[in-house]
N, C-alpha and C positions, 0 to 999 in steps of 0.2 A: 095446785097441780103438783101429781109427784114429779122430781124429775128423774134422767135417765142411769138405771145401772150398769156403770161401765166397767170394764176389767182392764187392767193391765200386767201382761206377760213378760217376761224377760228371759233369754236363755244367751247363755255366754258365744254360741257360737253358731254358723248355722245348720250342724248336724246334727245341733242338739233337738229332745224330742220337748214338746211345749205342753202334750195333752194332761201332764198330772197337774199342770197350774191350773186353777180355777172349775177341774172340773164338775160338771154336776151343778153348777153354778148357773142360775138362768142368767142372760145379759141381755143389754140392748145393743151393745158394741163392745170391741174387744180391739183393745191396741197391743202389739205385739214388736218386741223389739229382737234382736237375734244377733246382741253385741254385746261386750262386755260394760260392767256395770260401775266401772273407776272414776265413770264421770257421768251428770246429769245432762251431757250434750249425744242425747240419741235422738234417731229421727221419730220416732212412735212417739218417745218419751213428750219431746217438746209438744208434736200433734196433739196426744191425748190434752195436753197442759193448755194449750189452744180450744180444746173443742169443751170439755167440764166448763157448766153452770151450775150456779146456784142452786142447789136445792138435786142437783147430783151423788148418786153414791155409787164410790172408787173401791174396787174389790183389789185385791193385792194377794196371790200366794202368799209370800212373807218378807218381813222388810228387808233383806238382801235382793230381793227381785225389784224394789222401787230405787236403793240406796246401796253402796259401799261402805258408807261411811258417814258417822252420827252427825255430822256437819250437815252434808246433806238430806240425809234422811228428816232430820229436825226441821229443815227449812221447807222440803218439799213439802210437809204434813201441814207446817203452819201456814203457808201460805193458800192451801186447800182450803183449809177448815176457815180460814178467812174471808175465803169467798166462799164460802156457806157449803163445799165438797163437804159428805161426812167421806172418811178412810177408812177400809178395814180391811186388816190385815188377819187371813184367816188362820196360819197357824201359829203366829202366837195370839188369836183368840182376843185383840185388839181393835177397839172401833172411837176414831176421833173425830168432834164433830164441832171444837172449838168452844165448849162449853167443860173442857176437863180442868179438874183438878188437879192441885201438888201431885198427887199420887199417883193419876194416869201420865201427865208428862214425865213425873221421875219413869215409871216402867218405860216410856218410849225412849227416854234416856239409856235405861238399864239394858233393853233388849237389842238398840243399835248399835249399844259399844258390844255388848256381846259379839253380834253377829259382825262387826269392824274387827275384834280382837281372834273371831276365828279364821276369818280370810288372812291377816298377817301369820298365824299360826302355819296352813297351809302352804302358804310364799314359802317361809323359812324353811318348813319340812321338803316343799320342793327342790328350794337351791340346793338344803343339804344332802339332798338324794342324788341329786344331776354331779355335785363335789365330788361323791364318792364313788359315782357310777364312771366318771372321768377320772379320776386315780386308777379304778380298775382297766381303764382301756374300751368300759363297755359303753357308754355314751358319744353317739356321733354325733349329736346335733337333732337338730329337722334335717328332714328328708328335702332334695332339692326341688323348687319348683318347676324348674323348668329341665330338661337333658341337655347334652353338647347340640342336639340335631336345632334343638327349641333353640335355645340362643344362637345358634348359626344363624338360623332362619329369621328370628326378630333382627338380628341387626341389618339384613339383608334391609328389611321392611324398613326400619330405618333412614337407611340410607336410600329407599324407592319415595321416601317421603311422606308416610305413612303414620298418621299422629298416632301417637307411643300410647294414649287414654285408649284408641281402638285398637291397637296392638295389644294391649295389659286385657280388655274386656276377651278378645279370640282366645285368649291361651288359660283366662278363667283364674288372675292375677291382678293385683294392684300394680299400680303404672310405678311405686315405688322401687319394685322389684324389678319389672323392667328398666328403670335409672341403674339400677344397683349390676346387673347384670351387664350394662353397658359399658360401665366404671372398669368393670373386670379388667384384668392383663387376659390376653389370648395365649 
């Protein structure tokens, strides 16, 4: 018996759009994560890692959507293809099924330090843009979560008794923010 072809999506944030991964792709299920990829602790990611049997085939846009970083990418793949997952990564054109050679694990090698050495690429170019955008005077920051009315009002709730977890979900924020907001001098 074949088993099921599954996908898994990833996009760094949740505005981002998901439709160019995998499309055109028949599936049986599709896990979808809409968080950043610096670590293998997402809620989809683990799901999907839960739900793959044997005899499974994991469809992948490209390895910075399963991985950040060769460490992980290497491990996620091996421990698939060990439970009999084949993996395939469509744009670089890779399909692992635990039966590869020197030569396919060197490429998975090659392709996830790759795509590791373009995301640190990125970072760098970004800091160095935000350095110089703030020498000029022209970088403020992120924009505020909340205005002066929003945090008047949360602390109000507060102090009315109002757990801060439902306070963070109303205003469409992490309860983090709400702490941080709190800390504030008035």
């Amino acid at each position: 018996m074949a088993g099921e072809r599954v996908g898994y999506i990833r996009v760094s944030s949740a505005d981002q759009n998901t439709d160019r991964q995998l499309d055109g792709i028949e599936l049986d299920n599709i896990f979808t994560d809409k968080v950043s990829g610096k670590s293998t602790d997402r809620p989809q990611l683990q799901e999907l890692l839960r739900h793959l049997r044997k005899g499974d085939h994991l469809f992948v846009h490209s390895m910075d959507r399963l991985a950040r970083n060769l460490m992980d990418l290497r491990q996620l793949v091996q421990d698939l293809t060990v439970r009999g997952v084949k993996v395939q990564f469509l744009k670089e054109g890779l399909t692992f099924t635990g039966d590869e050679g020197a030569m396919s694990i060197l490429m998975l090698s090659i392709m996830g330090a790759v795509a590791e050495f373009e995301r640190s690429i990125i970072r760098e170019r970004q800091a160095e843009g935000i350095k110089i955008a703030k020498t000029k005077g022209v970088y403020k920051g992120r924009k505020a979560s909340l205005t002066y009315d929003q945090v008047e009002e949360v602390k109000l709730k507060v102090v009315a008794g109002i757990p801060k977890t439902k306070i963070a979900k109303e205003y469409n924020c992490n309860r983090e923010t709400i702490y941080r907001y709190l800390r504030q001098k008035s």
